[in-house]
PABAKE-341312 format. One record per atom (N, C-alpha, C): x, y, z; atom name; chain; residue in three letters. Coordinates in Angstrom, 3 decimals. Layout:
+----------+----------+----------+------+-------+------+
!       xx !       yy !       zz ! atom ! kette ! rest !
+----------+----------+----------+------+-------+------+
!        X !        Y !        Z !   CA !     A !  ALA !
...
+----------+----------+----------+------+-------+------+
// end
This chain:
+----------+----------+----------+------+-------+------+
!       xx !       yy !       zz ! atom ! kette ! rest !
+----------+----------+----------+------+-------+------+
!   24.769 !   10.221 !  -12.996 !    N !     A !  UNK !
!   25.839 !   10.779 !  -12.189 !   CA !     A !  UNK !
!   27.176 !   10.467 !  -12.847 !    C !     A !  UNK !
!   28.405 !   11.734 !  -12.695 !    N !     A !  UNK !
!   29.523 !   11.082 !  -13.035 !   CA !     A !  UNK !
!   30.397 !   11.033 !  -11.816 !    C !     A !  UNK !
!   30.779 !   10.325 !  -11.956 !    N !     A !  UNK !
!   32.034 !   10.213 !  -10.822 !   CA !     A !  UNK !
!   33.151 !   10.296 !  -10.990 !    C !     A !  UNK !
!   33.855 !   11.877 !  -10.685 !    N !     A !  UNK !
!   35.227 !   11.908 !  -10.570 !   CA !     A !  UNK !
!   35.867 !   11.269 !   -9.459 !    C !     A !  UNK !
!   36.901 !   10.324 !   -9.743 !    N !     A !  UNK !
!   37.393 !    9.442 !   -8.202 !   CA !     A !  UNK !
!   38.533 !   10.469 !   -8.008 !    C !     A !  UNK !
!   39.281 !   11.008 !   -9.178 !    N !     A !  UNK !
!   40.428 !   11.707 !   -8.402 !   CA !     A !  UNK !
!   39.980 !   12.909 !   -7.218 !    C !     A !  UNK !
!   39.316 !   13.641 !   -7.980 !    N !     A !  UNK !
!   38.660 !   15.142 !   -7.225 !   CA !     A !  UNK !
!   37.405 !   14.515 !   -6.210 !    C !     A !  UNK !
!   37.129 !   13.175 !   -6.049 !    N !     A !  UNK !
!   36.139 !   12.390 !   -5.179 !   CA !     A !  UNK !
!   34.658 !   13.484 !   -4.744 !    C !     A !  UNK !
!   34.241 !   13.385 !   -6.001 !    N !     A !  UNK !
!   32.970 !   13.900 !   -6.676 !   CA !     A !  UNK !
!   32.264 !   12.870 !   -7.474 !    C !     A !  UNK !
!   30.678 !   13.391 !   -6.960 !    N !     A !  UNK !
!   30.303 !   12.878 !   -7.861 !   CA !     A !  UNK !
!   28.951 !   13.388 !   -8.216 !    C !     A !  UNK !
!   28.807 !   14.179 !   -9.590 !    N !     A !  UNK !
!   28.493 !   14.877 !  -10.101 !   CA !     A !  UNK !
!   27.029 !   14.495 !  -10.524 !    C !     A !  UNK !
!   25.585 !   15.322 !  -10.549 !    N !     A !  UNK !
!   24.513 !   14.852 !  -10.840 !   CA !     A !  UNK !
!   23.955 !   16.197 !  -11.738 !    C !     A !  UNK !
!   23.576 !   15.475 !  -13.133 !    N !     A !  UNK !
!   24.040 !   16.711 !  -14.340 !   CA !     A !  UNK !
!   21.854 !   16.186 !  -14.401 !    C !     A !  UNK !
!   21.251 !   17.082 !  -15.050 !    N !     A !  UNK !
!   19.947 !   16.985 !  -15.563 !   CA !     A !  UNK !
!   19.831 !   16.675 !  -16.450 !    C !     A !  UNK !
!   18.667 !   15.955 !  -17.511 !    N !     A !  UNK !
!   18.338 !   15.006 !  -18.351 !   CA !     A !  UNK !
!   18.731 !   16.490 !  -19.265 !    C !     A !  UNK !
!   18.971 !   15.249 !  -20.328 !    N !     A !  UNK !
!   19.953 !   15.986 !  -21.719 !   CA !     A !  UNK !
!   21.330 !   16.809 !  -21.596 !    C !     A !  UNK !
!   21.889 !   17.023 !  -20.841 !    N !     A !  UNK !
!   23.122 !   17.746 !  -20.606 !   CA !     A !  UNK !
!   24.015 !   17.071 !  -21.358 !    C !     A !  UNK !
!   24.579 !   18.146 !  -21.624 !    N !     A !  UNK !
!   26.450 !   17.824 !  -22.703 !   CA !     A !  UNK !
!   27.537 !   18.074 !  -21.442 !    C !     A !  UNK !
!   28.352 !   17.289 !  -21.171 !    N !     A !  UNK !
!   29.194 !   16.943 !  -20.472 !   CA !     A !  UNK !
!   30.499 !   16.979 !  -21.156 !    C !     A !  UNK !
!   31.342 !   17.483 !  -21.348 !    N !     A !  UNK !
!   32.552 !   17.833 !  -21.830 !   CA !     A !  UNK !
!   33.886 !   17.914 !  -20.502 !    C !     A !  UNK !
!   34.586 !   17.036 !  -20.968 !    N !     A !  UNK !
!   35.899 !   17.111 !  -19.629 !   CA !     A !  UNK !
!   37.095 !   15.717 !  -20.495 !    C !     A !  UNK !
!   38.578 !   16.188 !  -20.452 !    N !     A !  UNK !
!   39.391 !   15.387 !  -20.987 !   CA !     A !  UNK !
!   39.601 !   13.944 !  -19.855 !    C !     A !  UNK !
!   38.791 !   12.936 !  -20.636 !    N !     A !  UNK !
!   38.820 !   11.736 !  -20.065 !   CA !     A !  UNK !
!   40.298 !   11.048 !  -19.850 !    C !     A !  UNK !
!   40.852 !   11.507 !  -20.237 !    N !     A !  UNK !
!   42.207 !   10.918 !  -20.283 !   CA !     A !  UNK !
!   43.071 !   11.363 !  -19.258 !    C !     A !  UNK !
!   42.645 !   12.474 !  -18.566 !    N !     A !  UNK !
!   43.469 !   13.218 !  -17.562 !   CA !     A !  UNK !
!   42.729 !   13.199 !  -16.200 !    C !     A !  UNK !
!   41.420 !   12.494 !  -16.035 !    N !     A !  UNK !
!   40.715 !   12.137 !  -14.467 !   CA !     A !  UNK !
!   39.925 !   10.863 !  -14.955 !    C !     A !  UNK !
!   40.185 !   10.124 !  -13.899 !    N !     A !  UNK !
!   39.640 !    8.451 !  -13.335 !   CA !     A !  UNK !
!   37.974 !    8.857 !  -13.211 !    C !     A !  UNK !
!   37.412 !    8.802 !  -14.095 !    N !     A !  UNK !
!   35.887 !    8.496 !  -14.128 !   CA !     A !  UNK !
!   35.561 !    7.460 !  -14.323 !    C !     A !  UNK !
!   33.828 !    7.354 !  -13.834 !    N !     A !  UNK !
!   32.901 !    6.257 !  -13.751 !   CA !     A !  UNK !
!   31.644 !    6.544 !  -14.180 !    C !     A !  UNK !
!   30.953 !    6.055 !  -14.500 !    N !     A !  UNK !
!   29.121 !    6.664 !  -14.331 !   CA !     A !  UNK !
!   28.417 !    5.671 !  -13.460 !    C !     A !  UNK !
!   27.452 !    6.261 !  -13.353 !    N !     A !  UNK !
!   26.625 !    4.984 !  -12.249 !   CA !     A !  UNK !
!   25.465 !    4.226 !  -12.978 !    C !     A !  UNK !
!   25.624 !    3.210 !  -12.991 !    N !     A !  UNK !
!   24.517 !    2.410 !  -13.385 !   CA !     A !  UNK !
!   23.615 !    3.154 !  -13.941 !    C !     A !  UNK !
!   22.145 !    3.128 !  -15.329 !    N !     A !  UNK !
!   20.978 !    3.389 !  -15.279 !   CA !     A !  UNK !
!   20.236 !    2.638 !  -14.673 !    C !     A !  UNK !
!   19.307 !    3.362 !  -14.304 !    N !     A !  UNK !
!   17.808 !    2.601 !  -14.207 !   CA !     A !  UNK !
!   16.801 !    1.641 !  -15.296 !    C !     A !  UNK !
!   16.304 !    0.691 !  -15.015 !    N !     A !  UNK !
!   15.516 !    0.216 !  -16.329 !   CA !     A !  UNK !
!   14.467 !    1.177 !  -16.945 !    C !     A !  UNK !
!   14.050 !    2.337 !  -16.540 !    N !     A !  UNK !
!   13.672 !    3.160 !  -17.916 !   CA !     A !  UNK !
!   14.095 !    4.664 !  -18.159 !    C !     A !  UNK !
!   15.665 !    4.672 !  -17.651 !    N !     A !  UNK !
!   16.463 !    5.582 !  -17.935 !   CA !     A !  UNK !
!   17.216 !    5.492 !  -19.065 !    C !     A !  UNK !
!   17.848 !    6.056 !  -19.867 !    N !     A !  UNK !
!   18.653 !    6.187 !  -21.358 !   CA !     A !  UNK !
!   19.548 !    6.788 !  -21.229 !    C !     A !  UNK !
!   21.111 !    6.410 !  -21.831 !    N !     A !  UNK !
!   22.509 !    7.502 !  -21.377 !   CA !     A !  UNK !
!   22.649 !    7.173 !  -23.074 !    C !     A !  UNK !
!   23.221 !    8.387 !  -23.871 !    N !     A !  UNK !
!   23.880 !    8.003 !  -24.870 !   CA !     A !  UNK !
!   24.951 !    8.517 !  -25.058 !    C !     A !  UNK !
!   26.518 !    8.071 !  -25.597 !    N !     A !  UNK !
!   27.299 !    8.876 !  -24.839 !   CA !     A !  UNK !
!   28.059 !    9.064 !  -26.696 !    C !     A !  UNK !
!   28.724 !   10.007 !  -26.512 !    N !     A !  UNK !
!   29.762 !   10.134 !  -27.855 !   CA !     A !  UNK !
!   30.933 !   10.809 !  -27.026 !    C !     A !  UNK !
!   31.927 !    9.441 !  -27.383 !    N !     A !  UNK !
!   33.548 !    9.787 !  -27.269 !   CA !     A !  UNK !
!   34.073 !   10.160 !  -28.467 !    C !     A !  UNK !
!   35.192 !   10.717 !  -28.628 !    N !     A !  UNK !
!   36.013 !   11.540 !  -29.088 !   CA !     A !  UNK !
!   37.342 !   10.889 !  -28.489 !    C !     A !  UNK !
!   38.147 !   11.074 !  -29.629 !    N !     A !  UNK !
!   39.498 !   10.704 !  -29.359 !   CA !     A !  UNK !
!   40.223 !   11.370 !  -30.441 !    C !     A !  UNK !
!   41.647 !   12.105 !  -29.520 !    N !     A !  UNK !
!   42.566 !   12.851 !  -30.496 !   CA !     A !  UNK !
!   43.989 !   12.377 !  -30.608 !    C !     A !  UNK !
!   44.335 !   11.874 !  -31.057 !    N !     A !  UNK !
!   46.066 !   11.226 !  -30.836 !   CA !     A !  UNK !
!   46.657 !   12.321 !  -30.330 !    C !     A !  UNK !
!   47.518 !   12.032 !  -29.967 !    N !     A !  UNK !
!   48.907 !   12.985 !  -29.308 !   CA !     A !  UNK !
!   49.477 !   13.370 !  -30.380 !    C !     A !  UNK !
!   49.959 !   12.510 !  -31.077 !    N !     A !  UNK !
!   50.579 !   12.909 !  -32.610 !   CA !     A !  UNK !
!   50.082 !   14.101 !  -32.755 !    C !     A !  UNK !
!   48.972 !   14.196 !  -33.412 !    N !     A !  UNK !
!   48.646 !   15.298 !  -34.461 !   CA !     A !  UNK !
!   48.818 !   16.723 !  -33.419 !    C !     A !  UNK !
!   48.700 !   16.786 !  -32.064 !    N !     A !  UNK !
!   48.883 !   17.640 !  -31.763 !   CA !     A !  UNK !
!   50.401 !   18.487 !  -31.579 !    C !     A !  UNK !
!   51.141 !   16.846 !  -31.279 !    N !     A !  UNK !
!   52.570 !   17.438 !  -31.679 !   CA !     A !  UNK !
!   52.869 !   18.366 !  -32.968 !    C !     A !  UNK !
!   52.449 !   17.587 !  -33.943 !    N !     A !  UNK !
!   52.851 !   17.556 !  -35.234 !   CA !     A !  UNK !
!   52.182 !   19.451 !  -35.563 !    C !     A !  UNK !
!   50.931 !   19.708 !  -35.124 !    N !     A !  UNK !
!   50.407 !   20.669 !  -35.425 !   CA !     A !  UNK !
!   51.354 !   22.202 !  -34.584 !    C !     A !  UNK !
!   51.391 !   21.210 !  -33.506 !    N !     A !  UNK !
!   53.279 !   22.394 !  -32.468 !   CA !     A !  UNK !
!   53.818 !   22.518 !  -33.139 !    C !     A !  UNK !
!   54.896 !   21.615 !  -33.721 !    N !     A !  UNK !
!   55.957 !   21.737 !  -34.540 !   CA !     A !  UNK !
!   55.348 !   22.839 !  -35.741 !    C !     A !  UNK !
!   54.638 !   23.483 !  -36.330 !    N !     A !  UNK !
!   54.288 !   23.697 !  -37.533 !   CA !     A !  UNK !
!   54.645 !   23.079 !  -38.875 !    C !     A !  UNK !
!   53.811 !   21.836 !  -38.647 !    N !     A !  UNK !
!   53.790 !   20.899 !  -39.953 !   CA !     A !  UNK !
!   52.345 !   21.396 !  -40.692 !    C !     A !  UNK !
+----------+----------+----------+------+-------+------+
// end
């Protein structure tokens, strides 16, 4: 499950799902696994910079 606290949801996605949402802009949580459940997660992170920098046309 994820838990959005702002939008006070909480979301129950099916085994293997890709989950995509800007972590930086809503207060999430996940809930605990189970002992023979598996989460593997890949974050991503983009500086602010480069997106400025890519506005400006640098």
């Amino acid at each position: 499950h994820l838990v959005l606290w702002n939008l006070k949801l909480a979301i129950r996605f099916p085994p293997k799902s890709t989950v995509l949402f800007p972590s930086a802009l809503i207060t999430h949580s996940n809930i605990p696994v189970q002992g023979h459940e598996e989460r593997h997660l890949i974050i991503q992170y983009s500086s602010g910079g480069l997106f400025r920098w890519r506005y400006n046309g640098w």
